[in-house]
C-alpha positions in Angstrom: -13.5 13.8 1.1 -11.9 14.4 4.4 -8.7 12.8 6.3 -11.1 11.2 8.4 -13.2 10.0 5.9 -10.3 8.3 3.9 -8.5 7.3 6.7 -11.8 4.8 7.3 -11.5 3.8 3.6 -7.7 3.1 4.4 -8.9 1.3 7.4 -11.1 -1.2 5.6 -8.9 -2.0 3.2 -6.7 -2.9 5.9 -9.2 -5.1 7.7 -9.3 -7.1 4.1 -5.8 -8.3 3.8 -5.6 -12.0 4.7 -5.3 -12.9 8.3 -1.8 -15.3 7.4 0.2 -11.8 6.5 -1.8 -9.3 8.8 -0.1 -11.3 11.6 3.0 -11.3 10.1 3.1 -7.5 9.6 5.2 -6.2 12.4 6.9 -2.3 13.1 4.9 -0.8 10.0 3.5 2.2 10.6 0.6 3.4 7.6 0.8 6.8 7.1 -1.5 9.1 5.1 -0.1 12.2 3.8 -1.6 15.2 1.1 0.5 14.1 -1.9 4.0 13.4 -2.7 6.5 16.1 -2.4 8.4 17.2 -5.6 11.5 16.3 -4.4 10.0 12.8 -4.0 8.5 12.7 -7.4 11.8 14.1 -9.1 14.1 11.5 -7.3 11.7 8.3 -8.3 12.0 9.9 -11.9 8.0 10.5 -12.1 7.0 13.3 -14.3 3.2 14.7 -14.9 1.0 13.6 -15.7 2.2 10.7 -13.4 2.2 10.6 -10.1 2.7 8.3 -6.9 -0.4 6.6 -4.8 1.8 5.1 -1.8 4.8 4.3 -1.2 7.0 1.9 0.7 10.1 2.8 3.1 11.9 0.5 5.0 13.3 -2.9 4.7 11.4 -5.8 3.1 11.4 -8.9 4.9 13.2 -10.5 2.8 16.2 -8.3 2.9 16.2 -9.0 6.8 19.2 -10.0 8.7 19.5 -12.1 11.5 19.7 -9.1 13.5 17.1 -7.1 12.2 15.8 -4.9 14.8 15.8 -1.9 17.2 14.6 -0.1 14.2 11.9 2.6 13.8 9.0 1.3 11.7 9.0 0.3 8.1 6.4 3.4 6.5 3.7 2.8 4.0 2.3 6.3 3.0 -0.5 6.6 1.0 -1.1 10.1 -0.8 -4.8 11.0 -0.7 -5.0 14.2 -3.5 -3.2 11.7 -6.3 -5.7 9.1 -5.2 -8.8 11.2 -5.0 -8.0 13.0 -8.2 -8.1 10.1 -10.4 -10.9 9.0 -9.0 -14.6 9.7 -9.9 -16.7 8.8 -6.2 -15.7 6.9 -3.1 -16.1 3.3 -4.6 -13.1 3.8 -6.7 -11.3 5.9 -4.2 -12.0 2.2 -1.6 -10.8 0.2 -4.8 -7.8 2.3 -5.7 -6.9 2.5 -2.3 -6.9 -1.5 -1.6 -4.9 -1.9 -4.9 -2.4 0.2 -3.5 -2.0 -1.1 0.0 -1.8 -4.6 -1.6 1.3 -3.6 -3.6 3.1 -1.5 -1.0 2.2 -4.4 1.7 3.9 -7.1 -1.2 7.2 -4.4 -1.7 7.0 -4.5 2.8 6.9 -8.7 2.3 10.1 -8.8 -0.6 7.7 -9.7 -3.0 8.9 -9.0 -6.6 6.7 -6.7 -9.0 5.2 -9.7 -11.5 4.1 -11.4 -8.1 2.4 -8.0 -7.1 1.3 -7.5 -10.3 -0.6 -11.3 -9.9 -2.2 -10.4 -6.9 -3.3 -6.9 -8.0 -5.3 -8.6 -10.8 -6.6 -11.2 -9.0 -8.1 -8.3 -6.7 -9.8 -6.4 -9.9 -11.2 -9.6 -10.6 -12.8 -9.6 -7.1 -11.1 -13.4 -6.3 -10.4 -13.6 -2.7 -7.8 -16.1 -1.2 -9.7 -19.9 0.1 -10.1 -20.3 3.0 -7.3 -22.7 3.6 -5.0 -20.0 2.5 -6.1 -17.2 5.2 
């Protein structure tokens, strides 16, 4: 698959994250990038056959002072060989791609890792938030 060609996956998944947090989302830039580095891997402690889909860098929302600002952008990167290697056609690239977004966009909102872990499944299960939610 090509960096265009994911990069347009990326940007669907995008388009499907609730209106409510989409407007919250402010100074994040989404990055795409080969693969984690070594170095990367080694200092989150993640050893083969493991390996890292995205990641989150910055300062969750949460975590915020009052005085939060003049910053460069909060970074979600996703890696597109890890994601593309475990991954058997372009449907499950999309899906793997949206589950990972979802949980590097709940780390960018201070969410903790059982209320990522919530939404995650409800997005297997193919629920979407009502309407009154969005």
């Amino acid at each position: 698959m090509t960096r265009a060609e994911f990069e347009r996956l990326v940007a669907e998944a995008v388009a499907l994250i609730p209106k409510r947090f989409r407007r919250e989302i402010k100074n994040l830039a989404l990055v795409v990038e080969d693969a984690p580095s070594l170095e990367l891997l080694d200092e989150m402690e993640i050893e083969p056959p493991d390996t890292l889909y995205g990641l989150y860098q910055g300062t969750p929302l949460t975590e915020r002072a009052w005085a939060h600002g003049n910053q460069l952008p909060d970074r979600i990167t996703l890696y597109q060989e890890p994601i593309e290697a475990d991954c058997e056609d372009e449907d499950e690239v999309r899906a793997v791609i949206g589950e990972t977004l979802i949980h590097e966009v709940g780390h960018y909102f201070g969410m903790s890792e059982e209320q990522i872990e919530e939404i995650e499944e409800r997005y297997w299960r193919g629920e979407t938030l009502p309407e009154d939610e969005d």
